[in-house]
N, C-alpha and C positions, 0 to 999 in steps of 0.2 A: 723547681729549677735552680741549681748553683748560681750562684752570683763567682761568676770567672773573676774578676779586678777585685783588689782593694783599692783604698784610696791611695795606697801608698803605692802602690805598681804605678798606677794610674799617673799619679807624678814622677814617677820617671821616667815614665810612656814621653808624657808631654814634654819631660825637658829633653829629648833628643831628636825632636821635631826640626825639619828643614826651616830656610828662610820666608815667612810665611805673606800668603799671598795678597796681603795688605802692601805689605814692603814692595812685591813685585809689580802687579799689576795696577799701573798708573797711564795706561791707555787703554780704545776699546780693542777686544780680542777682533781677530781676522774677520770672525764669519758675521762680529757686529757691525766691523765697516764695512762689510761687504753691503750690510742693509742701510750704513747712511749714507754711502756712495748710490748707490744704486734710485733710493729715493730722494737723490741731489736735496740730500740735508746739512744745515751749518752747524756746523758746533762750537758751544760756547763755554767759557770757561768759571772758575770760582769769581773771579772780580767781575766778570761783567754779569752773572745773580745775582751779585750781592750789591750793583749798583741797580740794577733793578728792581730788588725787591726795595732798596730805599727804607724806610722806618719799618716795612714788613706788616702795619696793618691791612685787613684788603678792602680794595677801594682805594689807594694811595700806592698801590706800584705802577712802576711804568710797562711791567709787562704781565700778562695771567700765566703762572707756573701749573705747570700740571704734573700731576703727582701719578705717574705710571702703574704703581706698584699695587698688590690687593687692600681692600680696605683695613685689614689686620694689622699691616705694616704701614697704613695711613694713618690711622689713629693712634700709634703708638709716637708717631715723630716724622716729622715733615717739614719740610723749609717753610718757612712763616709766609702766610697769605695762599697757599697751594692746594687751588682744587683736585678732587681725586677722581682719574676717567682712565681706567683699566680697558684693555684689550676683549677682557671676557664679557666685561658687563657694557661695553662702547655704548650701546643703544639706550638704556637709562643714566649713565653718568653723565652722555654730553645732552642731555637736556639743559643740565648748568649753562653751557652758552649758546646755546643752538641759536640764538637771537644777536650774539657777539657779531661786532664788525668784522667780516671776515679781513680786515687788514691789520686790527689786533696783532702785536706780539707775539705768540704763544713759544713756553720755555718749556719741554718736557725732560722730565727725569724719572728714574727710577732707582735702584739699587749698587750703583757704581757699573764701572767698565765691564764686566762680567755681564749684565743684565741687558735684554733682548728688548725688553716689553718698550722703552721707551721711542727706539725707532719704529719700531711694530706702530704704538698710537699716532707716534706725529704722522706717517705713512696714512694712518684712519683720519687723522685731522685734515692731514691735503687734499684728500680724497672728497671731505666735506666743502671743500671751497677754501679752506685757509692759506692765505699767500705767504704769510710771515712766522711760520715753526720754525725754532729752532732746537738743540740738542744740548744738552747739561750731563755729559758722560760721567762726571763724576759722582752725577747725583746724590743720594742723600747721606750716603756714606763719610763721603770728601765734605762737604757741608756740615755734616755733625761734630768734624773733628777741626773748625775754624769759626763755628757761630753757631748760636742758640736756635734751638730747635719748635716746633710747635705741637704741642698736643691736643687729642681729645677729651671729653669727658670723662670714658672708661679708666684712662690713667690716671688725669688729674683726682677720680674716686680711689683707685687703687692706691697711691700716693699716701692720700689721707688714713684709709684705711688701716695703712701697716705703717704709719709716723715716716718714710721714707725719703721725705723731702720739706724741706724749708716753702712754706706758701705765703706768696707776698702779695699783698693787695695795694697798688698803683695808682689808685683811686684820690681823692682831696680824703680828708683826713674825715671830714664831716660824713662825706657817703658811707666810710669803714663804719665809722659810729654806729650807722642805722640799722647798716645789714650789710654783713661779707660773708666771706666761705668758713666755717667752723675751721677751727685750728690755725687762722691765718695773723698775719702780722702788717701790720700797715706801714709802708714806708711811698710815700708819694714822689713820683717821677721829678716834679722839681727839687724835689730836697733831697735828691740821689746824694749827691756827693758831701753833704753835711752830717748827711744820717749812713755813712757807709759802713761805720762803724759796728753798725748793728745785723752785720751780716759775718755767716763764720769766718772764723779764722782761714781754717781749712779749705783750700777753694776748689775740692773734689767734691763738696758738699753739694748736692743736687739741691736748685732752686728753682721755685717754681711762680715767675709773676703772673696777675690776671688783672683785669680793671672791667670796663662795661661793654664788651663784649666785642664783636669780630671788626665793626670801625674803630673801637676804642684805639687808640698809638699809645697810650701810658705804657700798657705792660712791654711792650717795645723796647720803649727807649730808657726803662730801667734794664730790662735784658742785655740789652746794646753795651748800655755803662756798668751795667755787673760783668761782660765779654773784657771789655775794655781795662778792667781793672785785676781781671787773671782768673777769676772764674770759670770752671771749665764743664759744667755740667748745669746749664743753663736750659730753664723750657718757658714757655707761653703759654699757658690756657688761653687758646683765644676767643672762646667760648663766654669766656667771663663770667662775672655773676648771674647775667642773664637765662643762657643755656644751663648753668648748675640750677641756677632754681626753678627751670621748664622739667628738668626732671624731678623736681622736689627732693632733692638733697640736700643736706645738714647743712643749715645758715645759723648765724648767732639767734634770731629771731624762733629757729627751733622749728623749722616747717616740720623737718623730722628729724628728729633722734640718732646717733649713733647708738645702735645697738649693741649694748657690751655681753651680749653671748660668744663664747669662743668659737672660735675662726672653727671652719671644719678641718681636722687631720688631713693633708695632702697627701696620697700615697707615693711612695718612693720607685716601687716594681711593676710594671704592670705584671700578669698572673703568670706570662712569662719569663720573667726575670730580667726586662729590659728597664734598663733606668731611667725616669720620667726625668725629662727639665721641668722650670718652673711656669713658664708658658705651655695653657692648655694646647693639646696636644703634640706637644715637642717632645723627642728624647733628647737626654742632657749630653748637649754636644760635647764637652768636653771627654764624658766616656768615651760614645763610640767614636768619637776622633782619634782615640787611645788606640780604640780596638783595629781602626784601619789604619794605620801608620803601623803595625807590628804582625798586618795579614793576620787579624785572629779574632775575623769576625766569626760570631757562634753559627752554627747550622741552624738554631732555630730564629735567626733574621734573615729577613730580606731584603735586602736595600733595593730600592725601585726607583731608577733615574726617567723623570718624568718629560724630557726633553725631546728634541724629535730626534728621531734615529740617527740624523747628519751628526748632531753633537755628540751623539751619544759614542757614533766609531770615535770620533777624532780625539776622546778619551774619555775614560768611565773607573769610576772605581771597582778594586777585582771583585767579581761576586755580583757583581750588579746585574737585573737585567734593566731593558727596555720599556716604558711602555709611554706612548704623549699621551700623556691625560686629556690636555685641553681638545682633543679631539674625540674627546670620549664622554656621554652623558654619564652622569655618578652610576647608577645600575650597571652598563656596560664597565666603567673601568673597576668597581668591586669583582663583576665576573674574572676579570683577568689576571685577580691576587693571587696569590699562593692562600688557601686557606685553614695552612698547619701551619702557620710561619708571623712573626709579627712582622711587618710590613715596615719599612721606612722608607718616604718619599726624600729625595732629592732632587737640589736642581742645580742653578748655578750661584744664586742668591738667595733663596731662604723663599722666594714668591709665589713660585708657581708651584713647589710644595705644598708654601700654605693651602691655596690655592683648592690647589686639590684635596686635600684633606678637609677642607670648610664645605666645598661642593659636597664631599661622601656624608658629613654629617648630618648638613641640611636635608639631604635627603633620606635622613632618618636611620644612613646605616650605623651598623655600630662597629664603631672605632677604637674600643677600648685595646685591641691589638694592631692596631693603624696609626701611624705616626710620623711627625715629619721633621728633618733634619733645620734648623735652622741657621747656615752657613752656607759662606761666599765658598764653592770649591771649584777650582781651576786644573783640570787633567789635561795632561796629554799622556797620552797612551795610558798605562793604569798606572803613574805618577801622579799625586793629586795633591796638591797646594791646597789645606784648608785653614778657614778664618773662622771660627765658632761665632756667630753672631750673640750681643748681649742680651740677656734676657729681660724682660720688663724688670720681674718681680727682683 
């Protein structure tokens, strides 16, 4: 199959792109307040999270955040101290607090104004008995681009892996001694501002603090004061030493090894000529973002908006069809693919794509012509506002 774009089409595709819908939407769309009207929900703003979350270890906020969105987009970055209890999996994630004072706080968010799932849980939370949910529409979007974020394991591995980020260990100086995360550097929370010195230049440098794990506050309030000082790509292991070394992963002590075998070759095409992003199972947004700002998507894609039919009239990209996933077992919605066609799931925010896509694998189908878009996209009628979301790697 022809590869249609070069990279140099390609960027002139993108620089003739409308005002995109980062800039735009800075409220929830219609049919989201229609669901936080409707389930008489409050909403809350960036300052009052961020006075809530307070230092951001958990166990120390004034309120439980919950983190809407699938675990894929939980463990990649999440507001600090924020448990994850999704709409699809409701029944095993709220075991986390099923014991919670039902007069608790609870703060839900998900994937900015565009994204449904957060009124959808608080909706499941009231339903449980909870008198005090509130709503955080800018969710994690708005929050990533005013303060440091929190990670998983998977990334703070990935991180190490490929040299990608500065790893700082928050710890007293004696702990680093004994044992820290391989490739890290010690700079201890009280001597933030004496030792700032020894952080880049450059404050697009991705940094990444950790200390003893999800009570620890160190990596916090060095985050805070690395925020505080112009730093702009800040994260938390909040996992800490602890969780790295439950997996048995490289400490100075050498539980295990970095393995210096080379990385395996990532393929750029799948077998159809669709261009991979660097996130397993994504196509690289920026192509086909290309490709549908200039009406020229190939015949041999699909694009498949996975939302429920209401959204889907009120605007869809052209070529798209139909289908809700989430009301579909993985077998039933693979029956529904096109299956001469590589498949790309959309949605509004990159979730319920994933979403989908992780259901079809787990259940063993193959995906290697299945894939999902990773971007915020805003349509009315087949006008469509899109935001490429970034990729891990």
């Amino acid at each position: 199959m022809k590869r249609i774009f070069t990279s140099i089409a390609v960027a002139t595709l993108l620089s003739v792109t409308s005002l995109s819908a980062k800039e735009v939407i800075n409220k929830p769309t219609p049919e989201i307040m229609e669901l936080i009207v409707k389930n008489k929900l409050e909403q809350v703003d960036y300052s009052y999270v961020k006075k809530a979350v307070g230092i951001g270890n958990r166990g120390a906020t004034e309120a439980i955040l919950i983190d809407a969105r699938p675990e894929g987009k939980y463990i990649k970055g999440t507001i600090p101290s924020s448990l994850n209890i999704t709409d699809s999996k409701f029944a095993d994630n709220y075991k986390q607090i099923e014991n919670l004072d039902k007069s608790k706080e609870l703060i839900v968010f998900c994937a900015g104004y565009t994204c449904e799932k957060s009124p959808i849980v608080a909706k499941m939370l009231k339903d449980k008995g909870h008198k005090n949910v509130k709503i955080y529409s800018g969710g994690e979007p708005e929050w990533a681009s005013k303060n440091y974020i929190e990670i998983g394991t998977a990334v703070m591995k990935s991180y190490l892996e490929n040299n990608s980020a500065l790893l700082v260990d928050a710890r007293p100086h004696v702990k680093f001694m004994k044992e820290t995360i391989l490739g890290s550097i010690s700079v201890v929370d009280t001597k933030a501002d004496e030792l700032m010195g020894r952080f880049p230049s450059n404050k697009d440098e991705k940094i990444v603090t950790f200390c003893e794990g999800y009570s620890c506050e160190k990596s916090n309030i060095l985050a805070a004061k690395l925020i505080e000082n112009g730093y702009k790509n800040v994260y938390v292991y909040a996992g800490g030493v602890p969780e790295w070394k439950k997996e048995n992963l490289p400490t100075t002590l050498g539980a295990k090894k970095v393995e210096d075998k080379p990385k395996e070759q990532k393929k750029e095409f799948t077998n159809n000529g669709v261009k991979l992003g660097s996130d397993e199972g994504t196509v690289d947004g920026e192509w086909l973002k290309a490709l549908i700002i200039e009406n020229k998507v190939p015949e041999y894609i699909q694009i498949v908006n996975v939302l429920s039919p209401k959204d889907y009239e009120k605007g869809h990209i052209a070529g798209s069809i139909n289908i809700q996933a989430d009301k579909l077992k993985p077998q039933e919605l693979f029956e529904k693919l096109p299956k001469d066609k590589t498949v790309i799931f959309h949605c509004s925010a990159g979730s319920r794509s994933l979403e989908a896509w992780t259901d079809l694998k787990k259940a063993g189908i193959d995906v290697s012509e299945i894939l999902y878009f990773d971007a915020n996209i805003v349509c009315d009628g087949k006008t469509c506002e899109i935001e490429v979301n970034e990729p891990l790697e």
